[in-house]
N, C-alpha and C positions, 0 to 999 in steps of 0.2 A: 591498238597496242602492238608495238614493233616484236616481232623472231628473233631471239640469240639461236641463232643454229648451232654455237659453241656448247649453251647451256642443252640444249634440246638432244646433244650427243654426249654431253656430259665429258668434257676434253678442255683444254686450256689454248687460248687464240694461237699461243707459238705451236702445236701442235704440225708434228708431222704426215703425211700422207700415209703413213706405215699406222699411224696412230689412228687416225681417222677412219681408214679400211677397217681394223679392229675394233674398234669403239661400233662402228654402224654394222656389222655383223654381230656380234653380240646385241646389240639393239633390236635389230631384223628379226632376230630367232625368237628371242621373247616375246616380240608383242606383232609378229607374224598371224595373219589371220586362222592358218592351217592348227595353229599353236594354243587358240585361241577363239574357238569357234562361239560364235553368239554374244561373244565380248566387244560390241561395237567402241565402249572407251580405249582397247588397244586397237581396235583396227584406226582407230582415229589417231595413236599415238603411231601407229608403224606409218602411217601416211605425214607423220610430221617428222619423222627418223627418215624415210625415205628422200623428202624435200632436202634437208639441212645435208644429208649425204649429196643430192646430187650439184650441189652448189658446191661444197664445200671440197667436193672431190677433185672438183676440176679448176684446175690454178686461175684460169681465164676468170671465171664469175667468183673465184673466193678473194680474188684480188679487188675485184669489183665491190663484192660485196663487205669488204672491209674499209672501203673508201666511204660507201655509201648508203650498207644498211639492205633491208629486203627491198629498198623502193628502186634499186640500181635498175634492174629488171623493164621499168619504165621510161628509161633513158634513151633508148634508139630511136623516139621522136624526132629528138631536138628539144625536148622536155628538159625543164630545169630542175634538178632535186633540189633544189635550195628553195624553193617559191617564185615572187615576182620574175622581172627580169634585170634585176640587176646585177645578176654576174655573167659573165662573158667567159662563155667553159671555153671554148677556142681560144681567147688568151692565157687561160691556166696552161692547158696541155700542149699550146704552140708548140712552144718550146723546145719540145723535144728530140725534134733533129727529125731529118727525112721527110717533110713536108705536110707528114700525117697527120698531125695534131691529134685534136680530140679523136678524131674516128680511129687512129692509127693504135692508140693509147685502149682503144676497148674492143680491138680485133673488127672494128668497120672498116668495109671498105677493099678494095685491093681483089676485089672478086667476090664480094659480098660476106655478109655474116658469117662468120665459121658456127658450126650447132657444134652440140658436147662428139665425142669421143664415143662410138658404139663402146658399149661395155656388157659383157656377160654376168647375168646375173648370179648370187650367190646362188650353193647350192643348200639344199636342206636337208635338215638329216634327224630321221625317226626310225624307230623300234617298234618290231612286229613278232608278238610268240607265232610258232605254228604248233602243232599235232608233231607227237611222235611219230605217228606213221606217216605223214606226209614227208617228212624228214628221211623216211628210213624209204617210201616204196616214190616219192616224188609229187608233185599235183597242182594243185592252182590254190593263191587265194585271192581274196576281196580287198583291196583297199580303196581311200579316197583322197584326190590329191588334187592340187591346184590344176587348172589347165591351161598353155601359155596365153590362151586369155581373158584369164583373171576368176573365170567360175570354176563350182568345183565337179571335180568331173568320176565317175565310179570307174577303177583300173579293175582288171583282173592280171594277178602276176604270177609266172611261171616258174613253180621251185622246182628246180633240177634234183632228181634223187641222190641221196647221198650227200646232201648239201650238211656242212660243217657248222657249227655251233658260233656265231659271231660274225658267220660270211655276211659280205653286204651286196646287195643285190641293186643298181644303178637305173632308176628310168629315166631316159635323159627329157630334156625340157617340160621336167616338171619342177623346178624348185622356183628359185622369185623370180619376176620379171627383167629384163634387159631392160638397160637402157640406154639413150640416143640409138635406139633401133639394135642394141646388141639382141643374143639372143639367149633365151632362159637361162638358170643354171638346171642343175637335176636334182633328182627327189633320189637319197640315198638311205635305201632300206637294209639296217642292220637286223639279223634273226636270232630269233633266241629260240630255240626249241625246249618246247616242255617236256618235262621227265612223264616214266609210263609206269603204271603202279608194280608193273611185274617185269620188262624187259627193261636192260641197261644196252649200253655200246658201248664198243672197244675197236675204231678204227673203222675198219670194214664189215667187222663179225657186229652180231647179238650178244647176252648172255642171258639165260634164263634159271634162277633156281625151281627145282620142281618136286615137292615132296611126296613119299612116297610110304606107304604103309609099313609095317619088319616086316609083316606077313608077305608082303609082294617083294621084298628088298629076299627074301627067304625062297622062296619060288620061282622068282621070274614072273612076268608077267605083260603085255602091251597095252599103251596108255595114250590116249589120244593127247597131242598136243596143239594148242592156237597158233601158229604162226600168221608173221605177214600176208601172207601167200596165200596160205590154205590150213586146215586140218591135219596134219599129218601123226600118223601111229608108231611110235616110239617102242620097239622092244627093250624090254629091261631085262638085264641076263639075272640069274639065279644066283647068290651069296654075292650082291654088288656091293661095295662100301660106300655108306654116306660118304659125300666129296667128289663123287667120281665124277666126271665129266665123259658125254658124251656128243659125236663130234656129227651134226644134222648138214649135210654139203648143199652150200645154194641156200642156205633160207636166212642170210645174213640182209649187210645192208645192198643194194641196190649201187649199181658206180657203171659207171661207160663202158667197159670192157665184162660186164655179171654181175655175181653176187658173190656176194663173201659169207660166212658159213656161222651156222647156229650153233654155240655151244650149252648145253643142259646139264648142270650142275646136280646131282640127286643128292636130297636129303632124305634119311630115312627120320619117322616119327617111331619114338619111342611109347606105346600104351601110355594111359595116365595111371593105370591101374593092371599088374602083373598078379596073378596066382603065385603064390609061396612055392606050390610044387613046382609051377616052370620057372621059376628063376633058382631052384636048388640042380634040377635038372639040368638049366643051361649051364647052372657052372661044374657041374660034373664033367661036363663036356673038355678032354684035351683040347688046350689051344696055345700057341709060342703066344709068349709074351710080346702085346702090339709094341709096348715100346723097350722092348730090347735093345734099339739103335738110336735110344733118345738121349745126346750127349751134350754137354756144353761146350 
């Protein structure tokens, strides 16, 4: 049973080359083996996307093969597509000027076969979470990806610190194969970083909320904190206001020229349970009105 390469890309025979490029990219990605691991019925469709593309791509053989079907391909014998011999292909294509005839007519000849066009193959494009702190301090990871030829191969790839939410990170010749001897496309890794149950970003900085006792918001007191980096002991001054932020230098995000700087947010916890006497007490206590200056 005969190949519509038309149906096989799913396109209409007038179909343009702009059409075509798109219809077999689209195709390639889906039923691309990297896409589709252990699904030998797409590796078997992407190897029938890739044929009907490379025909179809190149004017020389889509010409051909609209004259005469997948069996064109068989014709540099001397071979008749029709059957017997009763037609006379050199008087069909005589004709047409230049002395060439048939050969002239399907690029024979003149310094032999012309082969396809080097062409670079497409490139591919997947999504990779990291760690927040690779994100924030820099590092390696693990992935798996074609290799230009054709197995797959284990990469290790290097994330630069300080790397941005969406950045896409390029390994060149690893996406599909070239063809007529071009060379790969590349494998294009977009990152998505995952969030961290307690530190946010802001740019270059951290943020960290960090709550904190009345009794120590009342005192004063030093509290060790987790950073990236290291452990570091945080003084907390004596009557601090929940909100306040305090400003840690260097324990931000990681970037070419340093680090950018940790901010600590204090929440003070209110008891769940106060004595009667100290909350008559506390409001005995003089104090301005906190919001004296709250206006519309």
């Amino acid at each position: 049973m005969s190949t519509d390469y038309y149906k096989t890309l799913g396109i209409d025979r007038g179909a343009s080359s702009k059409d075509i490029q798109k219809a077999y990219r689209d195709l390639a990605r889906k039923y691309h083996p990297d896409m589709n691991p252990g699904d030998n019925s797409a590796k078997t469709k992407f190897q029938e996307v890739q044929q009907a593309y490379d025909v179809l791509s190149d004017d020389q053989k889509r010409s051909q093969y609209d004259q005469f079907g997948t069996g064109f391909e068989q014709m540099g014998g001397g071979q008749n597509p029709f059957g017997g011999g009763g037609v006379d292909l050199e008087s069909i294509f005589g004709g047409m000027g230049g002395g060439g005839g048939f050969e002239q007519f399907f690029g024979f000849g003149g310094g032999g076969q012309r082969g396809p066009r080097p062409r670079q193959g497409q490139d591919i494009e997947a999504e990779q979470d990291i760690p927040f702190a690779t994100a924030v301090k820099g590092g390696e990871i693990n992935v798996s990806a074609m290799a230009p030829d054709g197995t797959r191969k284990p990469l290790t790839v290097k994330i630069p610190a300080g790397i941005k939410q969406g950045k896409k990170i390029k390994l060149s010749g690893y996406g599909q194969p070239g063809q007529g001897g071009g060379p790969s496309g590349d494998l294009i890794i977009k990152i998505n970083i995952c969030d961290h149950p307690n530190y946010t970003r802001s740019g270059r900085d951290l943020e960290l909320e960090v709550p904190i006792t009345l009794a120590e918001a009342l005192t004063g007191t030093t509290i060790e904190i987790p950073t990236p980096y290291s452990t570091i002991d945080l003084k907390i001054p004596s009557g601090i206001q929940s909100g306040k932020k305090i400003r840690v230098p260097k324990h931000g995000v990681s970037h070419k020229s340093g680090r950018g700087n940790l901010y600590v947010t204090i929440q003070i916890q209110i008891p769940d349970s106060i004595p009667e006497s100290v909350i008559t007490e506390i409001a005995s206590l003089k104090q301005p009105s906190p919001r004296e200056k709250l206006t519309w």
